[in-house]
Kinemage of the C-alpha trace (Angstrom):
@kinemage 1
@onewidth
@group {chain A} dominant
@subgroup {mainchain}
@vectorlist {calphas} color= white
{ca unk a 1} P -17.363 13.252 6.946
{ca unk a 2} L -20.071 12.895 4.730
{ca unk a 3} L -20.774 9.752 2.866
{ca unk a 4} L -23.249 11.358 0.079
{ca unk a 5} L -20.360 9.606 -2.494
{ca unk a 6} L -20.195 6.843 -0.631
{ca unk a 7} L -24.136 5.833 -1.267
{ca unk a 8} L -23.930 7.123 -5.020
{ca unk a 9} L -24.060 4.762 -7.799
{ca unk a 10} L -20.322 3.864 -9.314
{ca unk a 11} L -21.438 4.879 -13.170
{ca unk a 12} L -19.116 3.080 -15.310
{ca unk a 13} L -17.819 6.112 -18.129
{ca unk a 14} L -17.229 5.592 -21.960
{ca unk a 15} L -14.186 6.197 -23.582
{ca unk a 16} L -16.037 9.731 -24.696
{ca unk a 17} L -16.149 10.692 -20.943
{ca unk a 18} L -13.342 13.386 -20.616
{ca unk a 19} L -11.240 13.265 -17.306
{ca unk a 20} L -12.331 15.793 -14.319
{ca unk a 21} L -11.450 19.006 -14.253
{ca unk a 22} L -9.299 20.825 -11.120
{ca unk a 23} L -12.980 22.421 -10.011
{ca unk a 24} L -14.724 19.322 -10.532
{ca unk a 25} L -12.467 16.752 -8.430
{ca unk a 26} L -11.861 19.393 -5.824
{ca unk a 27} L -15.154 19.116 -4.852
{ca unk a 28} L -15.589 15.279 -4.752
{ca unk a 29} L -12.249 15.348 -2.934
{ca unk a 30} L -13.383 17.716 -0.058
{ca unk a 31} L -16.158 14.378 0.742
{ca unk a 32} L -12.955 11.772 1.197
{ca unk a 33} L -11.219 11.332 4.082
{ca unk a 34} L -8.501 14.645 4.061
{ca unk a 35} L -5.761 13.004 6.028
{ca unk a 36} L -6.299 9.882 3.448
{ca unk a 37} L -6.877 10.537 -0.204
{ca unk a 38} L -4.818 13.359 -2.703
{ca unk a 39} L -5.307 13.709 -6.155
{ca unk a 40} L -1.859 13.457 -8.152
{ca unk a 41} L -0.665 15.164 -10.994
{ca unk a 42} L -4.569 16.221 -11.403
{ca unk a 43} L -4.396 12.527 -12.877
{ca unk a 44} L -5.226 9.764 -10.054
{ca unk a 45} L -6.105 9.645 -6.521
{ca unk a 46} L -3.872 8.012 -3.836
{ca unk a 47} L -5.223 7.378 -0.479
{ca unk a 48} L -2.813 5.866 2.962
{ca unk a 49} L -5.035 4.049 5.303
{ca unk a 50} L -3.257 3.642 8.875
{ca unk a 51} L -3.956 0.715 10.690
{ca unk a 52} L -3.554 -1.328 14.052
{ca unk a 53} L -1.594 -3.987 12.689
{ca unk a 54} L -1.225 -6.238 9.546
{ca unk a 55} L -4.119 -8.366 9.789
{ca unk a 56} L -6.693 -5.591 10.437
{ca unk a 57} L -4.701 -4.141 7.368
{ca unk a 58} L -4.747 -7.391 5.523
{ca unk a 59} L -8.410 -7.732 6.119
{ca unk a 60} L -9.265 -4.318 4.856
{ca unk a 61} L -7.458 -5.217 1.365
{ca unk a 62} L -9.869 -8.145 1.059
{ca unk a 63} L -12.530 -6.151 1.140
{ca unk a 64} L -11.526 -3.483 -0.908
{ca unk a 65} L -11.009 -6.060 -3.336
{ca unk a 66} L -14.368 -7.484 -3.009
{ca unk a 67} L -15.656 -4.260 -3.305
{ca unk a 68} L -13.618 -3.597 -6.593
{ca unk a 69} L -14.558 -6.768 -7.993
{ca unk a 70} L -18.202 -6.175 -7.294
{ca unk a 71} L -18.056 -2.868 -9.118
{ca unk a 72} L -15.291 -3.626 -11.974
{ca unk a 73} L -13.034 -1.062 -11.304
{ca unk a 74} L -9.915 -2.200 -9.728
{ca unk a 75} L -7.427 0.074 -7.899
{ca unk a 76} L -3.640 -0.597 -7.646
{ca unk a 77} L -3.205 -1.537 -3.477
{ca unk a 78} L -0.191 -1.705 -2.041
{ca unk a 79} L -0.377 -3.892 1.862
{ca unk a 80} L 2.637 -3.703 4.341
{ca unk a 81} L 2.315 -3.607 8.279
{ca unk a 82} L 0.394 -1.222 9.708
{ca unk a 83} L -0.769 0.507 6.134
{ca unk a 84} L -2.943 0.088 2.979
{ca unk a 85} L -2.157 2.377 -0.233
{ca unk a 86} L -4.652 2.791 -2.648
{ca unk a 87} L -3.927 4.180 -6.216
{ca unk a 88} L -6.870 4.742 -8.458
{ca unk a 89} L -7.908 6.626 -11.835
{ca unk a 90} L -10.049 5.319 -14.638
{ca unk a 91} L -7.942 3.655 -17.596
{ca unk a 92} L -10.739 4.579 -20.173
{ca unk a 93} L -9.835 7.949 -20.006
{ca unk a 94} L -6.828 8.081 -18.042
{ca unk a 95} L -7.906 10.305 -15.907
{ca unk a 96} L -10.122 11.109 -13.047
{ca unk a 97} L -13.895 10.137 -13.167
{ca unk a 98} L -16.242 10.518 -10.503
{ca unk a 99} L -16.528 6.847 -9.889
{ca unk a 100} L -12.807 7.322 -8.448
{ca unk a 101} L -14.354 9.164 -5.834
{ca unk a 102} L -17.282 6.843 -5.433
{ca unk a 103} L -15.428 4.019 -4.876
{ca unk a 104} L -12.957 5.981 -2.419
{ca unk a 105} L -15.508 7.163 -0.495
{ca unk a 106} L -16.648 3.590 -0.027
{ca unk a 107} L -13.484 2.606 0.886
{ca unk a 108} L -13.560 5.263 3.883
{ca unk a 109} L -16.292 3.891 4.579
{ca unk a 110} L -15.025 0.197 5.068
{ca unk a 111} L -11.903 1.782 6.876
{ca unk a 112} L -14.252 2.822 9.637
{ca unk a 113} L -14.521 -0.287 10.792
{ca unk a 114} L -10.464 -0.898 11.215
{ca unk a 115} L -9.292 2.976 12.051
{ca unk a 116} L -6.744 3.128 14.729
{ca unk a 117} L -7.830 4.368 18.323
């Protein structure tokens, strides 16, 4: 996987910023983790992240959330045993933005560190 996204900058948009197009977040989607992230209703990204058990999961939130607050943009995570679920799309535009993909391929990147053997 390559983590080009991952060592990008996480641009904030404006509210003039118009969501990605299909072509556009196809190709920052092919840089994620496949058997992780999918973009929804060409609208937000989810992203299942298997783990060990719930502390390795537990631990992972926290520092997704770190990671969020350090960049002010917040995803919706959802934490039960053995499994993190991310949900993210920018509420400026209510849409996709490249940052989404920044900040998912950052997440991969944490999720190294806790993948299942």
């Amino acid at each position: 996987m390559s983590h080009s996204l991952a060592d990008q900058e996480c641009e904030a948009c404006t509210s003039e910023d118009e969501p990605l197009a299909e072509a556009e977040f196809e190709t920052h989607l092919e840089e994620l983790e496949g058997d992780v992230w999918t973009v929804v209703d060409e609208h937000h990204l989810e992203g299942t992240y298997p783990f060990e058990d719930f502390r390795d999961a537990l631990e992972f939130t926290y520092e997704v959330g770190e990671l969020a607050e350090d960049e002010w943009h917040h995803p919706d995570i959802h934490l039960q045993w053995g499994e993190v679920t991310i949900e993210m799309w920018t509420h400026k535009i209510d849409g996709l933005h490249k940052a989404d993909f920044v900040m998912a391929a950052r997440m991969d990147r944490i999720h190294e560190e806790y993948a299942p053997e």
